[in-house]
N, C-alpha and C positions, 0 to 999 in steps of 0.2 A: 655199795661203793668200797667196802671193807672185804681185806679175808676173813674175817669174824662172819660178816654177812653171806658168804659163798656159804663157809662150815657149816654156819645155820641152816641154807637151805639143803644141804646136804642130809644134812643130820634130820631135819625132817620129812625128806624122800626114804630116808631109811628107815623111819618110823611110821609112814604108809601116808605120811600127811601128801594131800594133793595141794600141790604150792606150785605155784610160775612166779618165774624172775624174770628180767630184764637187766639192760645195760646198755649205756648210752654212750657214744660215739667218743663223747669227752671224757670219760674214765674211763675208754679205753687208751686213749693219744694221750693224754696230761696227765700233771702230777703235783702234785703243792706248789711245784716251784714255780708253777704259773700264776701266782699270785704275793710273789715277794714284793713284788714292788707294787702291790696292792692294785695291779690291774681289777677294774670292778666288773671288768670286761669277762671272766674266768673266774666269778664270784658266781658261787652255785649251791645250790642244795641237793641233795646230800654234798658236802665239799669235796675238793678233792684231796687226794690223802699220796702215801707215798708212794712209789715207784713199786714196793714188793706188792700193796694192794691194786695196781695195774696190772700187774705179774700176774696174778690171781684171777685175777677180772677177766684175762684173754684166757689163760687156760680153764675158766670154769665156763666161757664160752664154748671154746672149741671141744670140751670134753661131754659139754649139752648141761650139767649143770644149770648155767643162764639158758634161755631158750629163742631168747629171741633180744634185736638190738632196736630199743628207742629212740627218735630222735632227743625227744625231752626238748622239744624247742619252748622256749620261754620269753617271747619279746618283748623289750623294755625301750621307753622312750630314750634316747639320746642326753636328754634333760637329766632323766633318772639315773642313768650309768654314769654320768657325769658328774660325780657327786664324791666325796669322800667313802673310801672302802665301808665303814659302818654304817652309811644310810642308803646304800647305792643298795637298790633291789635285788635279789638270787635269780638268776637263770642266766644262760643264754642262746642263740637262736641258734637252730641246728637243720630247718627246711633246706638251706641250700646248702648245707657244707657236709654234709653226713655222708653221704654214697661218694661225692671226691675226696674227702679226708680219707675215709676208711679203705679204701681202694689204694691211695696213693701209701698210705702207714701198711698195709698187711698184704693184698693182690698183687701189686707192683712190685714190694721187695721179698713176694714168690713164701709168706709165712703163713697164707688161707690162699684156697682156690675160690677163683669168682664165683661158683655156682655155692660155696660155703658161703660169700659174703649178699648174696642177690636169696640164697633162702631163708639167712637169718634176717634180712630186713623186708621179706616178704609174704612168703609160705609160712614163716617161722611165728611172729603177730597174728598172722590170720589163725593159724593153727590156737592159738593162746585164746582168742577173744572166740571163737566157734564162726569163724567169720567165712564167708566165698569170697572174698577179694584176696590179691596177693598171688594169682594161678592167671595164668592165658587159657587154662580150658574153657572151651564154649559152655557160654552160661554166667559164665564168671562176669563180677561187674568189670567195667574198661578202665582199668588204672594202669598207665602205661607210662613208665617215664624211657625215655630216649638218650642215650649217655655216649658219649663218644670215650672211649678208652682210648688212655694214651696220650693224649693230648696235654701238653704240658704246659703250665700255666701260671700268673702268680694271682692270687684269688684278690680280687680288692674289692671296694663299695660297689663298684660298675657290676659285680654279677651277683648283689643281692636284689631281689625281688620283694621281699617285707618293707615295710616302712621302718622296721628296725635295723641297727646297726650295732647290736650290742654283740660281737664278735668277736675271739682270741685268735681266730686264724686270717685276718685280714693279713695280707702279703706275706701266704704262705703258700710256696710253690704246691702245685696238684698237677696228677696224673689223669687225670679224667675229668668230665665233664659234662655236664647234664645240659642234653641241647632242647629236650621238651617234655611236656609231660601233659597227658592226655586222658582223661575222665570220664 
């Protein structure tokens, strides 16, 4: 979540070490300042840190450094988030926000191409874990989600699916949309 952490894994590819990283949706979009006013909503582990370590975070992305992008979904009761910033649990949900956030932040405003953002959250994981899912080749298992590009939107409780609601991006416009997904 830090450029200390990219240098790391950097500095260990150079040293022959076999290491995979990850990164997740929300330390790609956010930045500390989602949590001044102590939303518990944007309360996370590893936290989030400043703007020049989001800076880091996308180009160590895009340069394969990271290899692949997590959702890191973490769902927490309503009760629990609901709570003062020190006792309110770390995580939050990322199932349904992740492929429209990231789409709307980098595809949309034309700084990744879709087939960058659909391999890192696909081909990209499967590749990490020695996995067959993540590919349409025959054979492969059926993990198919359905996404309408384009469709402009503001994201509220109505399009989450979890029983959680521990969310930062609740009424925040998006560019796409995930109309099914198939197993």
């Amino acid at each position: 979540s830090t450029r200390e952490s990219v240098e790391a894994i950097r500095e260990a590819r150079r040293n022959g070490v076999h290491i995979t990283a990850e990164v997740s949706p929300h330390h790609l979009t956010m930045t500390e300042e989602a949590v001044i006013g102590y939303d518990t909503n944007a309360k996370m582990k590893p936290p989030l840190c400043e703007a020049e370590d989001r800076d880091a975070l996308i180009a160590a992305l895009v340069d394969g450094t990271l290899d692949c992008i997590a959702t890191d979904h973490a769902p927490h009761s309503a009760n629990s988030k609901e709570n003062v910033f020190d006792a309110a649990p770390f995580g939050i949900i990322g199932m349904e926000t992740s492929f429209p956030l990231l789409y709307t932040e980098f595809v949309a405003t034309r700084r990744w191409s879709l087939e960058f953002l659909i391999e890192k959250m696909t081909t990209g994981p499967a590749s990490v874990m020695g996995a067959k899912w993540g590919s349409l080749r025959a054979g492969s298992d059926a993990d198919v989600t359905l996404i309408r590009l384009g469709e402009e939107y503001e994201f509220t409780r109505r399009h989450l699916r979890s029983r959680s609601v521990n969310c930062p991006w609740l009424g925040t416009r998006m560019k796409a949309r995930v109309a099914a997904t198939l197993s």
